[in-house]
N, C-alpha and C positions, 0 to 999 in steps of 0.2 A: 339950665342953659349951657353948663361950662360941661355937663355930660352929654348932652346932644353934640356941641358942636365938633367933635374929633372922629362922630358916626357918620356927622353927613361930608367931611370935608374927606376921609375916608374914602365913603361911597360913593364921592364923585369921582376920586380919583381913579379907586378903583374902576368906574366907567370908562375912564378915557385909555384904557389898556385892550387892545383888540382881543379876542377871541377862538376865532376861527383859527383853521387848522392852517391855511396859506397866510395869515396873520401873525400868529405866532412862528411860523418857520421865519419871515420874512426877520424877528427882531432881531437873530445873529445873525444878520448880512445886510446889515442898514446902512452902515459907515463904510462899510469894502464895500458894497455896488456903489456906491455914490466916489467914491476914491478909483472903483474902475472907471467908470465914467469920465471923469478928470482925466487921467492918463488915457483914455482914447481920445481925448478930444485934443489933449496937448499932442499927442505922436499924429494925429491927423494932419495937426499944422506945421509942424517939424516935419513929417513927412512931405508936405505939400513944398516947400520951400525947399529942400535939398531934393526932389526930386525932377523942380522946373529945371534947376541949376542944370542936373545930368540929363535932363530932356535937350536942353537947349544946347550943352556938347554936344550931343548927339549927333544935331544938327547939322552940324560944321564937319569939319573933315574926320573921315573914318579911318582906323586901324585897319577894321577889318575887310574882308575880302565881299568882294560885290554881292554875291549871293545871299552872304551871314548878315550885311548888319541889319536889313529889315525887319527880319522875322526876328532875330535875338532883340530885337529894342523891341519888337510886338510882344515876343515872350517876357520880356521883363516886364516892361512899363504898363502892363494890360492888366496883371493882375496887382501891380502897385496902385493905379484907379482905384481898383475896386476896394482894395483895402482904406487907402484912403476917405473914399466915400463911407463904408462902412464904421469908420471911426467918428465920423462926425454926425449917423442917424444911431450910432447903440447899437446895431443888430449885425449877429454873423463876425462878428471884430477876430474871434479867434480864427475859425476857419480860415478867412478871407490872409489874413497877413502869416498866417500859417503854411499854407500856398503859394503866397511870396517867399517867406524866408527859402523855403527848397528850389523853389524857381531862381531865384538870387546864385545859389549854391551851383544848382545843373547851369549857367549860364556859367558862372564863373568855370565848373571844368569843360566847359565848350569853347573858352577863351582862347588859346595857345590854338588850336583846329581854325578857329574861326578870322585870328587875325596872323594866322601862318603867313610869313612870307613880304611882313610889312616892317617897317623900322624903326620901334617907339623913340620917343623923343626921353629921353634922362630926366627933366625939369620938367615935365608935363604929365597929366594924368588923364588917361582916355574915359569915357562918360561914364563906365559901370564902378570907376572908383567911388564917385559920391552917392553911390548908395551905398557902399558897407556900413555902416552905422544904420542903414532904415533898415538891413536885412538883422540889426542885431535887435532894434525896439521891436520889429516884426514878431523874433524870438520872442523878446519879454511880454509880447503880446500874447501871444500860441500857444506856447511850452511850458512845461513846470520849468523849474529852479536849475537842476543838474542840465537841458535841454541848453536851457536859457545861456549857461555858463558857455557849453561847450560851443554854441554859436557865438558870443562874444571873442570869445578865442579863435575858432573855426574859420572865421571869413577873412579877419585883417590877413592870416596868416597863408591861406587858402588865395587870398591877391598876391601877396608878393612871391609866391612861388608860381602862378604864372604871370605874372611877369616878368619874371627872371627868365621862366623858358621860353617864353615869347622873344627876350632880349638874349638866348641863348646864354645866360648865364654871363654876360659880360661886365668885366667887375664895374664900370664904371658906377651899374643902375646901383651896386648896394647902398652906397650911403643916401641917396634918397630915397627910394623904395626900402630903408628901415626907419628913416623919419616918418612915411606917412603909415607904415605898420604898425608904430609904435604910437604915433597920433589915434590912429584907429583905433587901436586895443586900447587907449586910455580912455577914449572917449565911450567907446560900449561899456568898458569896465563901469562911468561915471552913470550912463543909463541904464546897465543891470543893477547899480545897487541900491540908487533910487528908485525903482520901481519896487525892490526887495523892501528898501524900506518903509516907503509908506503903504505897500500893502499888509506889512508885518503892524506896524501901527493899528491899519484900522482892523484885524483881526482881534487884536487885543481889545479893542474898543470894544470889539461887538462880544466878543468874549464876555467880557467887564457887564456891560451893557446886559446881557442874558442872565448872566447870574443875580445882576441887581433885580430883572422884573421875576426870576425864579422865588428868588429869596422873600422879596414882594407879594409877589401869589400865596405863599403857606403862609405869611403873616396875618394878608388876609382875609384868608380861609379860615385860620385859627382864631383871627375875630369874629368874623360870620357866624362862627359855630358859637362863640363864648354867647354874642349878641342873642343868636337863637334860643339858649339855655335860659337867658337873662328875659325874654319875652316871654317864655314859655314860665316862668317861675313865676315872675307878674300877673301873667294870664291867670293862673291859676289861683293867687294868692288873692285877685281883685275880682273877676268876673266869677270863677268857679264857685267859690268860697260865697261871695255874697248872694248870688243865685240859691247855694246852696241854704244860708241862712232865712232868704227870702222864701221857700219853699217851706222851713222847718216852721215858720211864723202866719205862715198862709193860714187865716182862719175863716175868711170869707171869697164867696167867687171871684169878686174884681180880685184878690189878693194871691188870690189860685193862678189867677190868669196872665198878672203879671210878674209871678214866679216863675211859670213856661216860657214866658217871652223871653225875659232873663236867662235862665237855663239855654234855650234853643238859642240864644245871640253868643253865650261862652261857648256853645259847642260848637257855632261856626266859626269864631277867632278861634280857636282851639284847632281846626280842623286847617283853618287857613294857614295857619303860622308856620308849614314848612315851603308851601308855596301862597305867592301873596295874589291871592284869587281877588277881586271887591268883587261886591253885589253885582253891580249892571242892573238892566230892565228886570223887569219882573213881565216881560210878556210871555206869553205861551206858546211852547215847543212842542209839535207833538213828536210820537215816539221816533220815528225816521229822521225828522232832523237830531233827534239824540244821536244817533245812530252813525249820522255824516259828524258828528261833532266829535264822535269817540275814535273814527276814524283818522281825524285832522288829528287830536291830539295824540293818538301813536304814531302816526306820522313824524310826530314834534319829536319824537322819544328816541326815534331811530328803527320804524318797521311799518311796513302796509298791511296792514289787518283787513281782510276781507270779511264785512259784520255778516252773519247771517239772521237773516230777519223772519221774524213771524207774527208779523202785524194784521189783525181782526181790522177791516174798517170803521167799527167804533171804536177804535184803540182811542183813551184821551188825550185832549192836548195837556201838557202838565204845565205850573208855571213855573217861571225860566230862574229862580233860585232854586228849585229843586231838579231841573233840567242841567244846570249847571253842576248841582252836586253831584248826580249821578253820574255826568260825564267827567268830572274832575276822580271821581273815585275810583270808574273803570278806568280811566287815563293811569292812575295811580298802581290800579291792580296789573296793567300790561306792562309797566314799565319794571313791576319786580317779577315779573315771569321774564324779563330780558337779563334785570341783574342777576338773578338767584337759578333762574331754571333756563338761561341762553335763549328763552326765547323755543323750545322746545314742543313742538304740539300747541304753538298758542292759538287759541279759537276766541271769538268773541259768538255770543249769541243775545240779542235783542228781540225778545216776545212781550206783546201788549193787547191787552184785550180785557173784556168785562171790566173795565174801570181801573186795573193794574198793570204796572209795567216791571217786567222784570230782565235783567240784563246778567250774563256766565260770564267770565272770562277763567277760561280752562287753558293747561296747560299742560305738557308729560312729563315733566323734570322730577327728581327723586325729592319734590315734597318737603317740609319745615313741621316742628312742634311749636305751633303758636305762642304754647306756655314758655317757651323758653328765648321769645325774641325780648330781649329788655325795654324796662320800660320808658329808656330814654328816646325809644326808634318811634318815630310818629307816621313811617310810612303805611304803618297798617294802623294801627289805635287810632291816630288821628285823622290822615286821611284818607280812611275809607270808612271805619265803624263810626266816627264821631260826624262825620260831614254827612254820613248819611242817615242817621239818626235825629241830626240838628234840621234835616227838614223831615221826619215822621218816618222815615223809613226804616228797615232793616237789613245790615247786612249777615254773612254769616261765610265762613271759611272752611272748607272740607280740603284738608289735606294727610297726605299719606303716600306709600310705595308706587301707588297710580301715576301720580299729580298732583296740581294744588288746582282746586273750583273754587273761583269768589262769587258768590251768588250777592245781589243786588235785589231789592222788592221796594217797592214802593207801590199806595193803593189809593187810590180818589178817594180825599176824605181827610186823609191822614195831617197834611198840613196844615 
């Protein structure tokens, strides 16, 4: 009980950690998209609020010269909407307030042209002031870091100097026109470096957070595999083994017979134990649907095998654990023509006929010495020779400078 239970609590967990390739990208950007998120939503509603304020200046008496203020409040406020909006559906956020900030900028050197000839008031602030601060979150929307800065700085300062030309440089404007420059550059300062900081945070996170499911994964894998060793030790120590003494004891038919049964069930846990196949039906397959089934499963592996088929219409139906075997072992045999030979000339060929079915899978890569794969690798011993052995069959391996052929035989009768 107390060694089960850290396999299966393990195993679940290990379940609940995604997979796939947009899944696993997705783990270092968990905590920053969800922190972006937040700060769109928060500068939507900041935005939304100091932009009624300078809408509704607007409205009221103008600076500018008759022709300018229409279209400069359309060029501004049009694409501040939009950003707006885009901040509170997620989508286009950069772009959209990206396009603001430069719009913000070309409006303000339009400023001095646009309200030539008019007489600001000292104590008062014409409507494109209250947006310098959405033109600096616009910034820390859009732009990297250095961008971000130099528009913090860029606009307050970028206001007071026209308006100073506006006012022709009359000293009275400086002392308030440096109070609201220097309100301004406080204030962007205060939303560049919150935004610096809590996205600096959640990269850390997600940093932290990667390396945890990293470090996670080889632990284990490096279980998985111990686990595997440990079934595989067992297998062999309990099923082989007594199979095997049951065999050496067999002196009568019944005891013959249930020596093979024994033997042919070790050699399908044997076969099974790098992938966890069960039994299923035992209905009967005939050779083409083996055919669509060896299909599917290189499909599963990462390739579309086109089977080439030469099937006798008495080809027989086989039944569906030996149907199974053979499609689990060709399965097995294409997927190391992907690892070892790239996948290189791989062919599959499925013939059946006079009561036998036999199944190739060829390949042109430069070929292995059998003798020399170890004997801890189950991808060939076990599941190909022994899985297909445990239902009567035979496989056999011809490789060399050519390629590598895994031939497959199986005959009515045999099982």
């Amino acid at each position: 009980m107390t060694a089960e239970a850290p396999v299966s609590v393990l195993d679940s967990a290990w379940g609940q950690i995604p997979h796939s390739r947009e899944a696993t990208a997705g783990i270092g950007s968990f905590t920053r998209t969800r922190v972006e998120r937040i700060i769109g939503i928060v500068a939507g509603f900041g935005s939304l609020a100091l932009g009624a304020q300078a809408f509704l200046t607007a409205l009221g008496p103008a600076e500018e010269q008759e022709g300018w203020h229409f279209p400069l409040m359309v060029f501004v406020f049009a694409p501040l909407a939009v950003m707006i909006v885009t901040c509170f559906i997620g989508r286009g956020v950069r772009i959209c307030a990206g396009i603001f900030a430069f719009a913000y900028v070309l409006a303000l050197i339009a400023w001095p042209v646009a309200a030539a000839g008019s007489v600001p008031d000292p104590a008062g602030q014409p409507w494109i002031w209250y947006l310098v601060n959405i033109a600096t979150l616009a910034a820390v929307l859009a732009f990297p870091l250095p961008l971000q800065i130099a528009w913090t700085v860029l606009c307050p300062l970028l206001f007071g100097l026209v308006r100073l030309i506006q006012a022709q440089f009359n000293g009275v404007f400086y002392p308030p026109l440096g109070l609201d420059v220097s309100f301004a550059l406080i204030l962007g300062g205060v939303i560049l470096t919150l935004g610096w900081m809590f996205r600096s945070v959640a990269a850390n996170v997600d940093e932290t957070r990667a390396k945890a499911v990293a470090s996670y994964a080889t632990a284990a894998a490096a279980d998985a595999a111990e686990q595997e060793r440990v079934a595989v030790a067992a297998l062999m120590h309990d099923s082989v083994l007594a199979a095997l003494i049951a065999a050496e004891r067999a002196d009568t038919p019944r005891a013959q017979t249930l020596a093979a049964a024994m033997a042919r069930e070790a050699l399908t846990r044997l076969a099974n134990t790098e992938q966890d196949a069960h039994e299923g039906p035992d209905e009967p397959r005939d050779a083409n649907m083996i055919a669509d089934d060896i299909a599917a499963g290189a499909r599963e592996v990462g390739v579309d095998v086109a089977i080439r088929r030469t099937l006798d219409e008495g080809s027989p139906a086989v039944p569906g654990r030996v149907a199974r075997a053979l499609t689990l072992a060709a399965t097995q045999a294409v997927a190391n023509a992907l690892q070892h030979a790239d996948g290189v000339g791989l062919a599959v060929t499925v013939t059946a006929g006079h009561g036998a079915i036999a199944i190739e899978v060829r390949d042109t890569g430069k070929g292995f010495d059998l003798s020399a794969v170890p004997d801890d690798r189950l991808g060939i011993r076990a599941s190909i020779f022994a899985r297909v052995a445990a239902v009567g069959g035979t496989a056999h391996i011809d490789s060399g400078h050519h390629g590598t052929i895994v031939h497959l035989d199986w005959r009515e009768g045999a099982a």
